[in-house]
C-alpha positions in Angstrom: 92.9 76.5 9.3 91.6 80.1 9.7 88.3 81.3 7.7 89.7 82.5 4.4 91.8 79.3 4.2 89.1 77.1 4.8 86.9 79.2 1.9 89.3 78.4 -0.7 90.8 75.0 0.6 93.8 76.7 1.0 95.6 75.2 3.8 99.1 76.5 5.0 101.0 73.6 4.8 102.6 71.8 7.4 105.6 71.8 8.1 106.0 68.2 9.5 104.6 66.9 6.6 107.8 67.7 4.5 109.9 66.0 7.0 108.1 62.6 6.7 107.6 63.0 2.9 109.4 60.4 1.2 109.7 58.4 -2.2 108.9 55.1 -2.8 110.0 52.6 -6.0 106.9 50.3 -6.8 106.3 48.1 -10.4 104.4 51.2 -11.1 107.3 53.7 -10.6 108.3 56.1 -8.1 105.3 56.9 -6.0 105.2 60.0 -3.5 104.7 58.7 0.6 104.9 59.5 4.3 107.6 57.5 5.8 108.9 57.7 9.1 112.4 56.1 10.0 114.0 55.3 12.8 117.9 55.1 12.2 119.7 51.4 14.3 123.4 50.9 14.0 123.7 47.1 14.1 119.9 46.0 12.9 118.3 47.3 9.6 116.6 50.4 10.0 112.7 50.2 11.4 110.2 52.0 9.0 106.9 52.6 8.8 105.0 53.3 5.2 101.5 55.6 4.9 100.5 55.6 1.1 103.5 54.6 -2.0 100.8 51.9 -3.2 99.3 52.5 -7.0 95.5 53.2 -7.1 95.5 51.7 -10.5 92.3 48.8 -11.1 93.9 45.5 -12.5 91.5 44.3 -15.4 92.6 41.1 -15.2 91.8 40.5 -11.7 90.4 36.8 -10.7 88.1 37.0 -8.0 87.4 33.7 -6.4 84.4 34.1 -3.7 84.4 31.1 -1.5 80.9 30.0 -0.2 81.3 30.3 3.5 81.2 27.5 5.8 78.6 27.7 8.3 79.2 26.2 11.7 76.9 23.1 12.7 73.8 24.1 14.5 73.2 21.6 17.0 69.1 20.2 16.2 66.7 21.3 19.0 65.7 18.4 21.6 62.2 18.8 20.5 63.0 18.1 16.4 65.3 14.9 17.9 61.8 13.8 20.1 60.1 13.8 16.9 62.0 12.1 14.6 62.4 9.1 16.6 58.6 8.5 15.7 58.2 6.6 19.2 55.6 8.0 21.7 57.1 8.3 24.8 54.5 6.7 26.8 54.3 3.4 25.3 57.0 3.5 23.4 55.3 2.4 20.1 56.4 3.4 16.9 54.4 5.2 14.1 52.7 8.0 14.1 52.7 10.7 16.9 51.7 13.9 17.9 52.7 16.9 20.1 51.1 17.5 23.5 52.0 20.7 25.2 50.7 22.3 28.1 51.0 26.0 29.3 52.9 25.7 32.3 54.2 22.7 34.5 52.3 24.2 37.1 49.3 23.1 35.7 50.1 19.7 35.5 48.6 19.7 39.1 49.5 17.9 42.2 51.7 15.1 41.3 50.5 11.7 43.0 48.1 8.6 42.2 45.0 10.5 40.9 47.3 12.5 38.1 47.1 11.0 34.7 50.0 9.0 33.1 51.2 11.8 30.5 50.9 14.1 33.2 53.3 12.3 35.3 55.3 11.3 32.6 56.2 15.8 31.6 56.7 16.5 35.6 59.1 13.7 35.4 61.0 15.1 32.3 60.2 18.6 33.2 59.0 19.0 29.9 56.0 21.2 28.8 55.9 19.4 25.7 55.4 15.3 25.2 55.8 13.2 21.9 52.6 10.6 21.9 50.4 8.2 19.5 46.7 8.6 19.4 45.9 6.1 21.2 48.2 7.7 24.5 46.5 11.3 23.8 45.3 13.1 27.1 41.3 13.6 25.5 41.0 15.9 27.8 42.4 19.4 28.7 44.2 19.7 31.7 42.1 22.0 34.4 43.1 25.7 33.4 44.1 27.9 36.5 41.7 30.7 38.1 43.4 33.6 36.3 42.7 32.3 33.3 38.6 31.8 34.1 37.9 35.0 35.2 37.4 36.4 31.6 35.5 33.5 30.5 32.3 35.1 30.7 32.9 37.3 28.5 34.6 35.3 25.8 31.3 33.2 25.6 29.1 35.6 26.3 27.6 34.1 29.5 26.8 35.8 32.6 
């Protein structure tokens, strides 16, 4: 499209577009398409179909929106740990509690001096452990080096 055509939307028009012009019957009348034909001697003839189709709104449309389905999500292992309401050292029902660590590397050296829960997470390789107040670890597990050095100034003690 040179400058002055494009000013005016004045396009030359094509002169493939006439050969591929075609008329279409629809329940709305004759409607103006492209159509492009290829012609077979023993099979009907192959053709393609850009436009024909009314742009007319039907009134008495029925739209029916169907709620969609979602797909299962599969529960956490975490959420199924807690709602067996069992702690996992004892194996006592009622109520329990969460006990999570940091890191499994914390847990320590693993032998006779490490405490029962302790043992219990390295076995399950689990940072987290589902017990009853009476199994609770009272105290914290030591923290690591890296996590002391700022102590000093978190408490304010030199």
């Amino acid at each position: 499209m040179n400058g002055e055509a494009r000013k005016t939307r004045n396009a030359p028009k094509c002169p493939r577009s006439a050969r591929y012009k075609a008329r279409t019957e629809t329940g709305y009348g004759l409607r103006t398409c492209f159509e492009a034909r290829i012609r077979r001697d023993t099979k009907p003839d192959l053709v393609a179909r850009f436009g024909g189709i009314p742009l007319l709104r039907k009134k008495d449309a029925v739209l029916i929106d169907r709620v969609p389905v979602r797909p299962p999500h599969p529960r956490k292992e975490l959420i199924h740990r807690l709602l067996t309401r069992r702690c996992e050292l004892c194996s006592d029902p009622g109520k329990v509690v969460i006990h999570q660590v940091r890191k499994l590397a914390n847990l320590g050296q693993t032998g006779p001096g490490q405490p029962a829960w302790a043992a219990k997470m390295a076995q399950m390789r689990r940072k987290t452990l589902v017990v009853c107040f009476t199994d609770r670890p009272r105290e914290r597990p030591p923290r690591p080096a890296s996590c002391l050095l700022g102590a000093s100034i978190v408490t304010g003690t030199s």
